[in-house]
C-alpha positions as CSV (number, residue, x, y, z in Angstrom):
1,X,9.9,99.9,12.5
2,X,7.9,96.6,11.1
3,X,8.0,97.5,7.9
4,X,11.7,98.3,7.9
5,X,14.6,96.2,7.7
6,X,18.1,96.5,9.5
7,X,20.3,97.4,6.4
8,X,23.4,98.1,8.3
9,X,25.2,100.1,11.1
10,X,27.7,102.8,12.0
11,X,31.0,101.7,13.6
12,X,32.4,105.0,14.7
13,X,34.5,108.0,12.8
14,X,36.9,106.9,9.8
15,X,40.0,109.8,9.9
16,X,39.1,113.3,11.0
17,X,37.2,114.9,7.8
18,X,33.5,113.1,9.4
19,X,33.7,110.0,7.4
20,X,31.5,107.0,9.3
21,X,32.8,103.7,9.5
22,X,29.9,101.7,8.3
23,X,29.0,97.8,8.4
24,X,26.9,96.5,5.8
25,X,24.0,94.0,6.7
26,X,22.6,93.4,3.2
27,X,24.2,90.5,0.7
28,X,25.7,92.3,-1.5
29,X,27.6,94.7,0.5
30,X,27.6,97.8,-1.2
31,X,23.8,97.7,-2.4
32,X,23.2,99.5,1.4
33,X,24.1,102.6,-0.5
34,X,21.2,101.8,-3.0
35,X,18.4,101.6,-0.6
36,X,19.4,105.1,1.1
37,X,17.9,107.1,3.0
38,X,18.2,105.2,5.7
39,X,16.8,105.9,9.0
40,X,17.6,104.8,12.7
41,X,15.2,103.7,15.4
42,X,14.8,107.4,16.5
43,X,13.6,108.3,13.4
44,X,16.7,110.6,12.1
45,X,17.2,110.2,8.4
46,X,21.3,109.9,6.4
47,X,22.0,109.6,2.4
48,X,24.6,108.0,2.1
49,X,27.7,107.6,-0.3
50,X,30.2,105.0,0.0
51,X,33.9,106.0,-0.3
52,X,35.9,103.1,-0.2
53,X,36.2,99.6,1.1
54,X,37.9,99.4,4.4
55,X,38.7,96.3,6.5
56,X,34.9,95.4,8.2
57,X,33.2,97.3,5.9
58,X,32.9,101.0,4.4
59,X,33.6,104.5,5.0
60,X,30.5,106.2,4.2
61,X,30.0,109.8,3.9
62,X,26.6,110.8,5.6
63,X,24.5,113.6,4.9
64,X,24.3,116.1,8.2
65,X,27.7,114.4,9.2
66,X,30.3,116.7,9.0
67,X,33.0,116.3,11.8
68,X,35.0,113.7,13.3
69,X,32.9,114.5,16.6
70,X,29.3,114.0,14.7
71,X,30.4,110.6,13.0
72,X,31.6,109.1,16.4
73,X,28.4,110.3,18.2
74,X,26.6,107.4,15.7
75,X,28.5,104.7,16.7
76,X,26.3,102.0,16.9
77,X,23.4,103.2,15.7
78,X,21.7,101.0,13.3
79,X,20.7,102.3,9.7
80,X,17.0,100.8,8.2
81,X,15.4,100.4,4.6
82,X,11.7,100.6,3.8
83,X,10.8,97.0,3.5
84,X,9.5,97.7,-0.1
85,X,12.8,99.1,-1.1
86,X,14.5,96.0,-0.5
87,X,14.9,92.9,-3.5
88,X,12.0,90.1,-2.6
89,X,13.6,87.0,-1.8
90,X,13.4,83.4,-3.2
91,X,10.8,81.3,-1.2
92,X,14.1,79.8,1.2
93,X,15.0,82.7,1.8
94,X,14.3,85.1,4.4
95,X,15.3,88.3,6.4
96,X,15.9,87.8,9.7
97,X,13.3,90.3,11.3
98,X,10.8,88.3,9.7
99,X,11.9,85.2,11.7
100,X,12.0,86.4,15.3
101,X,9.5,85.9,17.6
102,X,8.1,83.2,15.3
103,X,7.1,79.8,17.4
104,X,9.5,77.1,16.9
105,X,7.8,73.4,17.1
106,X,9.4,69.7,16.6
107,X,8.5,67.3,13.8
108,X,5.7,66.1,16.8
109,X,3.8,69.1,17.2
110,X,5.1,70.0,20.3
111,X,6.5,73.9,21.1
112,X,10.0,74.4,21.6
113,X,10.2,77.9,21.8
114,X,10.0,81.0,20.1
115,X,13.1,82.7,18.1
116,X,14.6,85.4,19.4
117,X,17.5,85.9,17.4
118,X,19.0,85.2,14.4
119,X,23.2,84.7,14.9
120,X,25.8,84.3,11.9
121,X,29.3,84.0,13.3
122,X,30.5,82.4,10.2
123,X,29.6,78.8,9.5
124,X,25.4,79.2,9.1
125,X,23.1,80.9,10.6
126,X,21.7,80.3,14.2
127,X,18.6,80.5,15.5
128,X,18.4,81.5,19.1
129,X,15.5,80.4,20.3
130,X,13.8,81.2,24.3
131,X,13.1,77.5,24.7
132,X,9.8,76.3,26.4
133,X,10.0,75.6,30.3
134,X,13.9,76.6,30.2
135,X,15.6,79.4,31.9
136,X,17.7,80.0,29.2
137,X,18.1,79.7,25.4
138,X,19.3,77.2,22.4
139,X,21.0,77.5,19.8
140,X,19.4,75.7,16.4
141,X,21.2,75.3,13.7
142,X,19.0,77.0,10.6
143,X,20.1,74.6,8.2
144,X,17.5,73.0,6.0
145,X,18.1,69.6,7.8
146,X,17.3,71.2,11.1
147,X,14.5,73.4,9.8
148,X,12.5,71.5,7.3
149,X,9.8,74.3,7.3
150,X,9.8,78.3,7.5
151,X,5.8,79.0,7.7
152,X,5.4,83.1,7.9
153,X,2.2,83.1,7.1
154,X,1.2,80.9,9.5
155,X,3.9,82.4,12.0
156,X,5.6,79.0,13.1
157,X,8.5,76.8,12.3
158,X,9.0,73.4,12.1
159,X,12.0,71.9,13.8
160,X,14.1,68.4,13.7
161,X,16.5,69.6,16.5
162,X,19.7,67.6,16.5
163,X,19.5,64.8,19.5
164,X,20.0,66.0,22.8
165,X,20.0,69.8,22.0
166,X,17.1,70.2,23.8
167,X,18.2,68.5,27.0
């Protein structure tokens, strides 16, 4: 799966003719049914055609889906692009698969962590990072202010943590 990208994923049945409920990961929401097919982590493969805008989303119609039963069965299930069917991205921009696991150091040098998630619950993105000698994680604002520097090549990130996140 490295060189795919989590597009989207299926919420469950829409009405009884096997219409999916589908969420849409990608910025423009309805360019998921652009990139299609789209496969899941088991390797199964659905076209896909959107059929109107519901609340949270779409109701797709999928191919091989054909029943109520079938559609709820994929709830859940994540949907992927090819990496090199997807736009590139200006340079502060990224996906979020690209980030994760990347190592997470202060202004200073010093390691904080390593990312290993990516959050959105509305305001900006959050970076969840394992933190460094801690049990548990932090959450890091992934604003420009609080990360001056996205390296992928070099695999890192550069960090100004608001004061006493870390503590």
């Amino acid at each position: 799966m490295d060189q795919t990208i989590c597009v989207g994923a299926i919420a469950g049945a829409f009405g009884v003719q096997g219409e999916a409920r589908l969420k849409s990961f990608t910025a423009d929401p309805r360019a998921i049914e652009d990139y299609a097919p789209l496969t899941t982590e088991d390797g199964r493969s659905f076209g896909l055609n959107i059929t109107r805008e519901i609340a949270n989303g779409f109701a797709v119609r999928l191919t091989g889906v054909a029943t109520k039963e079938e559609a709820d069965a994929l709830k859940g299930v994540r949907l992927y692009a090819p990496r090199d069917r997807l736009p590139s991205l200006p340079d502060d921009e990224f996906y979020h698969t690209d980030l994760i696991g990347l190592s997470v150091f202060d202004t200073g040098g010093v390691e904080l962590g390593k990312v290993k998630a990516v959050l959105n619950h509305g305001a900006t993105d959050l970076l969840e990072l394992h933190a460094t000698g801690k049990s548990g994680t932090v959450l890091l604002p992934f604003t420009r202010a609080c990360v001056p520097t996205v390296d992928l090549t070099a695999g890192r990130i550069v960090a100004d943590p608001p004061e006493g996140l870390l503590d």
